[in-house]
C-alpha positions as CSV (number, residue, x, y, z in Angstrom):
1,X,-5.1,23.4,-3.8
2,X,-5.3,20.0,-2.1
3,X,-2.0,17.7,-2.8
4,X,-4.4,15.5,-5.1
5,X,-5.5,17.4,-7.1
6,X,-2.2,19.1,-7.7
7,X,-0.5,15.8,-8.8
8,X,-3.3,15.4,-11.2
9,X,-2.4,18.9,-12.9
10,X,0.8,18.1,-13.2
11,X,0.4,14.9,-14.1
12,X,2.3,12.9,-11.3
13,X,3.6,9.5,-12.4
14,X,2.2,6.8,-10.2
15,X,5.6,4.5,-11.0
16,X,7.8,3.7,-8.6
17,X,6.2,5.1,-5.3
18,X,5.1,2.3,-3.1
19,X,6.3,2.3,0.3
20,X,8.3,-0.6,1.9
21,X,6.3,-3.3,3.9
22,X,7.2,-6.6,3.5
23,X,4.7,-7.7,6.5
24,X,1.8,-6.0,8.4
25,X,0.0,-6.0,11.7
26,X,-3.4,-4.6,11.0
27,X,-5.0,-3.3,13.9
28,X,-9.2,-2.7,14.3
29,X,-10.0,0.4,15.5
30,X,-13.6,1.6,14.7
31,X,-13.3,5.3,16.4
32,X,-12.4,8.0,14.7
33,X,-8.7,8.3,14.4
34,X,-6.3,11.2,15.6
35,X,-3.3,12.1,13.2
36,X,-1.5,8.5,14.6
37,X,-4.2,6.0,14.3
38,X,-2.6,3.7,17.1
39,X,-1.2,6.2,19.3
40,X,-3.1,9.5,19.5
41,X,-7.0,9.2,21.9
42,X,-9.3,7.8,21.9
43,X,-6.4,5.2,21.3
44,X,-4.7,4.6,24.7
45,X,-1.8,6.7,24.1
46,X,1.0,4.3,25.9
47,X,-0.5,0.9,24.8
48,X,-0.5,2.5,21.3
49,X,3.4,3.7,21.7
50,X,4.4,0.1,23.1
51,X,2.4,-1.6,20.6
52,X,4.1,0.4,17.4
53,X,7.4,-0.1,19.0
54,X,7.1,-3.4,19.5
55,X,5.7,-4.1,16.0
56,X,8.2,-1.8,14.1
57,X,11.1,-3.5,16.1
58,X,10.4,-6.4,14.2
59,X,10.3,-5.1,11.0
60,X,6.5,-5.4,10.6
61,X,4.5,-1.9,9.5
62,X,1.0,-1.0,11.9
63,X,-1.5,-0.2,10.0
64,X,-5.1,0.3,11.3
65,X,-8.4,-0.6,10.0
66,X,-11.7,-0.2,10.5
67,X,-15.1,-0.8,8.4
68,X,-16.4,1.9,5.9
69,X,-19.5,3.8,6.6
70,X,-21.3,4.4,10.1
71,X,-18.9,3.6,13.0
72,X,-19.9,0.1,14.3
73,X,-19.4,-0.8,17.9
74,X,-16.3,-2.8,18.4
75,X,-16.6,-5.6,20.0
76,X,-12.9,-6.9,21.3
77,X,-10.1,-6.2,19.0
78,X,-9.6,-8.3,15.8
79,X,-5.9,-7.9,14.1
80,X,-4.2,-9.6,11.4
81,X,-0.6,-10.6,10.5
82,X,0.0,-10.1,7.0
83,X,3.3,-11.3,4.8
84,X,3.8,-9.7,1.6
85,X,7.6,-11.2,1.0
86,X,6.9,-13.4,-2.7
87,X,6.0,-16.9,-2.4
88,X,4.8,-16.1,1.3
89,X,2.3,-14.3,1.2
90,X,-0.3,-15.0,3.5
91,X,-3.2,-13.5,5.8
92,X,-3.3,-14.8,9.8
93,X,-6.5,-12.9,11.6
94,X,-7.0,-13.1,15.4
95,X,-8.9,-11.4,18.1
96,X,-8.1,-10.4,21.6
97,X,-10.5,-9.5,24.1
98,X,-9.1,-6.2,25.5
99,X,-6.3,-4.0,23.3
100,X,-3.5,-4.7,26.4
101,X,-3.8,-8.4,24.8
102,X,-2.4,-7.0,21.7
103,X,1.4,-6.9,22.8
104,X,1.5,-10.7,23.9
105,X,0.3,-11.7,20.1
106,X,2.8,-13.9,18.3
107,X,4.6,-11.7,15.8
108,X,6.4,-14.8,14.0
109,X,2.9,-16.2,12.8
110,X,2.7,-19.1,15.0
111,X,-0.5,-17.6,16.1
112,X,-3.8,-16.1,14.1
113,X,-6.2,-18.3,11.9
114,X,-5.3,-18.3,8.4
115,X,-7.7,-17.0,5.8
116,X,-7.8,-17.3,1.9
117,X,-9.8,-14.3,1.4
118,X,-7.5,-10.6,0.4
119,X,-7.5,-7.7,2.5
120,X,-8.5,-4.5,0.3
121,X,-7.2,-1.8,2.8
122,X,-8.3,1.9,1.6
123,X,-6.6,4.7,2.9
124,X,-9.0,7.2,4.9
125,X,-7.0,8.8,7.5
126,X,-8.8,12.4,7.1
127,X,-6.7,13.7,10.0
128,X,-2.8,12.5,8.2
129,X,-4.8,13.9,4.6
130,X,-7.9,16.2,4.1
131,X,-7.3,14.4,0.5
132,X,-7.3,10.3,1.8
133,X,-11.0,11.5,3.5
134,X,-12.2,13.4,0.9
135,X,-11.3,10.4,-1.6
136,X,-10.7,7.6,0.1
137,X,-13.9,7.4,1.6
138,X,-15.8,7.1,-1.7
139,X,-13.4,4.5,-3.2
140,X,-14.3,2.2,0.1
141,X,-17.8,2.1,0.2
142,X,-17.8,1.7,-3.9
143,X,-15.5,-1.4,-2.9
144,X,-17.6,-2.0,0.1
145,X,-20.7,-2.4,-1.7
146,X,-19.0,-5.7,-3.7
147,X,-16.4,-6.6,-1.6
148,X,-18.1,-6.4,2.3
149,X,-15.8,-8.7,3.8
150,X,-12.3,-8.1,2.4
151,X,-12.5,-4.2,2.5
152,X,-11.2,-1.8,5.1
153,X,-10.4,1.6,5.6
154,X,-7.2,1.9,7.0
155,X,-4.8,4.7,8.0
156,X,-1.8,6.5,6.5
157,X,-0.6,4.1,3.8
158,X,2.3,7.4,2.0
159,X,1.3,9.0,-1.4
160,X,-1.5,11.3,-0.1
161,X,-1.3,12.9,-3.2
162,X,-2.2,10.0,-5.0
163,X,-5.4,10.1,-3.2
164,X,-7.2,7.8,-3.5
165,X,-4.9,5.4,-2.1
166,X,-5.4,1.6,-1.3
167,X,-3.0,-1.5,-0.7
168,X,-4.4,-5.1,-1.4
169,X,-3.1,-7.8,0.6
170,X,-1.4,-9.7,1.2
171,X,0.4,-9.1,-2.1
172,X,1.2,-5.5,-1.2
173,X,-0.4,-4.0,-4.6
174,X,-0.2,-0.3,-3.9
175,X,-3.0,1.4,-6.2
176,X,-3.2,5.2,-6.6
177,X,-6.1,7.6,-8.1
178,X,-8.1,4.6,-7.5
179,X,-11.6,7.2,-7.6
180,X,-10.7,8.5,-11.0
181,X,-10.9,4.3,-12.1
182,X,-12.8,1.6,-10.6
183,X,-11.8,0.6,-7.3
184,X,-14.2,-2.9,-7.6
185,X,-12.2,-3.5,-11.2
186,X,-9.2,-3.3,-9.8
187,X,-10.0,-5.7,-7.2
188,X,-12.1,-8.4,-10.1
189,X,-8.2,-8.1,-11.9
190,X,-6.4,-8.9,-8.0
191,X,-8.9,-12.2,-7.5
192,X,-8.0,-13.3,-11.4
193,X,-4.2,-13.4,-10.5
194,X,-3.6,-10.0,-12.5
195,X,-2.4,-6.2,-11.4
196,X,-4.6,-3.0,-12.9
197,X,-1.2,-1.7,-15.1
198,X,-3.2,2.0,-15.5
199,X,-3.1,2.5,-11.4
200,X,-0.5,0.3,-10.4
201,X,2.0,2.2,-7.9
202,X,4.1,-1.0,-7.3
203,X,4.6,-4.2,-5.2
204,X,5.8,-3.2,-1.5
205,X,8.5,-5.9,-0.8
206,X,10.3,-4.6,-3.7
207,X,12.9,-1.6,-4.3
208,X,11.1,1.8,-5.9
209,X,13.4,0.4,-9.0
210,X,12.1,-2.8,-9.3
211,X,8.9,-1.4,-9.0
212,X,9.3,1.1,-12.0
213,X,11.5,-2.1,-13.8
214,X,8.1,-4.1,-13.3
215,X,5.8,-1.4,-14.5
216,X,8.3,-0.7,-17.9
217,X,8.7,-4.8,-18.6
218,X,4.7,-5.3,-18.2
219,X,4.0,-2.0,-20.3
220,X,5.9,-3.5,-23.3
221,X,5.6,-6.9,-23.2
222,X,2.1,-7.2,-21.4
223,X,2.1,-9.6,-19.3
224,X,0.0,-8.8,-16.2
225,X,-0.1,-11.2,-14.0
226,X,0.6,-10.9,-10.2
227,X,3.9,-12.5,-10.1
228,X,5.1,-11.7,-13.5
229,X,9.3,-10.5,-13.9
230,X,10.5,-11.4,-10.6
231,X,14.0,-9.3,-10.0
232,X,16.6,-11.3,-10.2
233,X,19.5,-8.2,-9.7
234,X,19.0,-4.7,-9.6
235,X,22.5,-2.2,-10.1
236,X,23.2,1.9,-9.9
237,X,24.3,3.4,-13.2
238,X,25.7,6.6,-14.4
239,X,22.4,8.1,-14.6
240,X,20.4,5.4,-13.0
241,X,19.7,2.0,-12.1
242,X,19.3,-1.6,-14.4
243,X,17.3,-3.9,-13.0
244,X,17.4,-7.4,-14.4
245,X,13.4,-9.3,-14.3
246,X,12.8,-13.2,-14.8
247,X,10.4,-13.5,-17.2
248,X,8.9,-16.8,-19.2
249,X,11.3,-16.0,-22.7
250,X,14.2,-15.5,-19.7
251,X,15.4,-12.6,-18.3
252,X,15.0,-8.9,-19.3
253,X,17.3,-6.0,-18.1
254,X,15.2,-2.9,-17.7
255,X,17.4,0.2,-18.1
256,X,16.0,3.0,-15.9
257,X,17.0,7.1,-16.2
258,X,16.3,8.2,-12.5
259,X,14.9,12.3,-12.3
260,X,13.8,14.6,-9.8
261,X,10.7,16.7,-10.6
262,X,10.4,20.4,-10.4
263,X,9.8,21.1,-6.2
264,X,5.9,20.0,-5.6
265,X,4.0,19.8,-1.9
266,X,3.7,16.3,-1.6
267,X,0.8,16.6,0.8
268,X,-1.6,19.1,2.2
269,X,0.1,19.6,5.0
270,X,3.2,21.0,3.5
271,X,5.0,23.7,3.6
272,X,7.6,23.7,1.8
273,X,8.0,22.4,-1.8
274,X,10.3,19.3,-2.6
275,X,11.1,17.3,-5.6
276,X,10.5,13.9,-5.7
277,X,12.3,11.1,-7.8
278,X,10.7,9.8,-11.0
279,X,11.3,7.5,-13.3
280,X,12.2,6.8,-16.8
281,X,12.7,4.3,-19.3
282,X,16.0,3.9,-20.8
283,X,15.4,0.4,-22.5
284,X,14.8,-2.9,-22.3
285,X,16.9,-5.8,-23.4
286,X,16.1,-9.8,-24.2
């Protein structure tokens, strides 16, 4: 059974399981990509390896992109520096003429145009995830077909089984099961200032707690805006974590029970199952 549609059986929560990225460096790559996007062919296999050295060594995550639909010829290489971090957030696109150029581009944002428009990246790395082709396709060219400009498919993002997967930048909204929803509603919610609760994995510069702390706080006291409960403190307990959120009435602490789930394969690929944590709420206090 694919990985997605075993999640779906079981009923896999989506809280709590964005992946850390607190900036980018998206790379365009219209060819079709190996099992490492930026390293395996048609890729140059050492220019890719220097290049996701060099961008990992600063704490930045590679990701690359490429337009839905009929592979376009690529003229020169555009990229974009992305910050996620709150009250940063920003987009910086450039373009270099040959992919070499690529490891001489500024990584501390002194170079790049910036841009006002989001970046709706839409995992579709069929070669990580028979599920992120299968799905993630679909879910960018439905996002394609209103949003032309901002929306990319882009490779592994983590949570193949919540196929289909997307990130929206440069806020690093992690979405999952975006096909059995609306992909184009989710992004009309981004543009008004607001997250889609129902699909909502969590933010990426925060901690897997925060995240669940976030989705708990917004889930009973409804407010959905982007930057709604900010953490202000997050602490291990006995049988979890509490997580104290800024909020407009002050601050909330969000008691969390942390759980591992029965063993599961995560992803098509493997082989042997292993639980994953989960998360609970405990409470929440004024």
């Amino acid at each position: 059974m694919p990985c997605s549609d075993g999640a779906r059986d079981r009923g896999d929560p989506l809280v709590g399981t964005g992946s850390h990225g607190d900036r980018w460096f998206l790379v365009e790559n219209q060819a079709a990509w190996g099992r490492h996007a930026l390293i395996d062919p048609p890729f140059d296999h050492a220019l890719g390896r220097a290049l996701v050295h060099r961008i990992e060594g600063e704490g930045i995550r590679p990701l690359a992109i490429r337009r839905p639909g009929r592979r376009a010829a690529q003229v020169g290489t555009r990229w974009a520096l992305v910050d996620s971090r709150p009250g940063r957030e920003s987009v910086l696109w450039g373009h270099v003429d040959e992919p070499r150029e690529l490891l001489d581009v500024p990584l501390d944002g002194s170079a790049g145009v910036p841009s006002d428009r989001p970046v709706f990246a839409v995992c579709a790395h069929g070669r990580h995830d028979q599920c992120c082709a299968v799905r993630g396709r679909a879910v960018a060219a439905r996002l394609a077909s209103a949003y032309p400009e901002e929306t990319w498919e882009c490779s592994h993002l983590g949570g193949d089984r919540f196929a289909g997967t997307m990130v929206l930048l440069p806020h690093g909204l992690y979405y999952g099961w975006v096909d059995d929803g609306d992909a184009v509603t989710v992004a009309d919610a981004y543009l008004a200032g607001r997250v889609h609760p129902q699909l909502l994995r969590g933010r990426s510069a925060y901690s897997h707690p925060v995240q669940a702390a976030q989705h708990f706080a917004r889930e009973q006291l409804g407010d959905h805006r982007l930057d709604a409960y900010p953490p202000l403190g997050e602490q291990r307990t006995a049988d979890g974590w509490s997580v104290r959120l800024d909020s407009p009435d002050g601050p909330v602490t969000v008691g969390l029970v942390e759980a591992s789930s029965a063993p599961l394969l995560s992803t098509c690929a493997a082989t042997q199952a292993l639980p994953v944590r989960q998360w609970a709420l405990a409470g929440i206090e004024p």
